[in-house]
Structures are given as C-alpha cells and as structure tokens.
C-alpha positions as CSV (number, residue, x, y, z in Angstrom):
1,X,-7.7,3.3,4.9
2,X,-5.1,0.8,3.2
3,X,-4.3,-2.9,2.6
4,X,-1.5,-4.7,2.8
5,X,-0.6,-6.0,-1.1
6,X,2.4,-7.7,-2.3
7,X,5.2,-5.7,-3.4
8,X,5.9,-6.0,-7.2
9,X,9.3,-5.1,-8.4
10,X,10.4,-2.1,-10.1
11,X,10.5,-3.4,-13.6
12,X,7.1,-5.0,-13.2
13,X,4.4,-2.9,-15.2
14,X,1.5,-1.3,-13.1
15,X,-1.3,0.5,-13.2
16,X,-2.3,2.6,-10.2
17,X,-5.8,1.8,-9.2
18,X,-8.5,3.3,-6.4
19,X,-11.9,3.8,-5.5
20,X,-13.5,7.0,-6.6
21,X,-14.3,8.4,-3.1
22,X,-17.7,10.0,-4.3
23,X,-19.4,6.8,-5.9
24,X,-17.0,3.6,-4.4
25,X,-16.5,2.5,-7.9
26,X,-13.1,1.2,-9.3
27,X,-10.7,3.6,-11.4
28,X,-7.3,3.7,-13.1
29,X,-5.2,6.1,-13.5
30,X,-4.8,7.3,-17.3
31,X,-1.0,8.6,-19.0
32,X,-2.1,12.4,-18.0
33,X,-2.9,11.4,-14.5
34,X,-6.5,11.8,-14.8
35,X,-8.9,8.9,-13.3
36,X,-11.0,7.0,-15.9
37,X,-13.2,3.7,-15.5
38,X,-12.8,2.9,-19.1
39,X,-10.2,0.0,-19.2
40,X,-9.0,1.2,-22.5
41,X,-7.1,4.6,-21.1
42,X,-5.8,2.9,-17.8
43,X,-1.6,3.6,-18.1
44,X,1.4,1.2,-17.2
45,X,3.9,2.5,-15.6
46,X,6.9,1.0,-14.1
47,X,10.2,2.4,-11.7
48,X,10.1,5.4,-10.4
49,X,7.7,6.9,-12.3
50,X,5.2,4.3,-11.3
51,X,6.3,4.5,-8.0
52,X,5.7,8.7,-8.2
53,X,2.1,8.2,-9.8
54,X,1.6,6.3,-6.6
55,X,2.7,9.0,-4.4
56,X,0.6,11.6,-6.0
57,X,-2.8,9.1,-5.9
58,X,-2.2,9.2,-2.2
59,X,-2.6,12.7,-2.3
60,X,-5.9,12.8,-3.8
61,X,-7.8,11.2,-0.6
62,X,-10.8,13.9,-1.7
63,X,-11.1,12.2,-5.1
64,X,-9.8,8.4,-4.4
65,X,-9.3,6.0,-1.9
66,X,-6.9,3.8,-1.3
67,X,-4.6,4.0,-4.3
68,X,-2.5,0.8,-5.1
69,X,-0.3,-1.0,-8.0
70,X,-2.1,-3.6,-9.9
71,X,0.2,-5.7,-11.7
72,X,-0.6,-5.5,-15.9
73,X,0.4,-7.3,-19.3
C-alpha cells in the first residue's frame, strides 16, 4: 500500500516515517536505522542518503508500512 505525497527536494531535510506493521502506530526512523516512536531519536536526512534510507524502509514491509519523507526543521 502507498500514497501519493508531494515531492520535496533533495536539499529539504526529512525524516523517513511508517507505520509499525505489527501495532499500526506511527514511527521514525532513528541515525542507525532502527524504528523508534520517541520524537527525540527520529533522524534528518537529506540527498541521497535520505533518499537511500527510503529505499531500505521499503524493504522492511514485515516490520513497516508504507514508508515516506516527512518534511522537518
């Protein structure tokens, strides 16, 4: 399952964010690419490396759902 979202540019910090598959609640992905609820671990990246932590969320369908970029300050 995915959504259409707008497309933020490269330079743009992000945080890659999902459901946890298991319970339906929201999560963020942390620096070490670990998922984490607590707002205070949740990483920005930008470029290609945000753009690679993207890739690999999609890979984790078992332990998240729907992974996407949330734009962050």
């Amino acid at each position: 399952m995915t959504s259409v979202r707008p497309k933020l540019k490269a330079d743009t910090p992000k945080a890659v964010t999902a459901w946890e598959t298991a319970t339906g609640q929201n999560v963020w992905m942390a620096a070490d690419g670990s998922w984490t609820q607590d707002v205070s671990k949740v990483a920005a990246f930008t470029g290609d490396e945000a753009e690679a932590r993207l890739a690999d969320a999609q890979t984790q369908e078992g332990i998240v759902t729907d992974p996407y970029f949330m734009e962050v300050t």
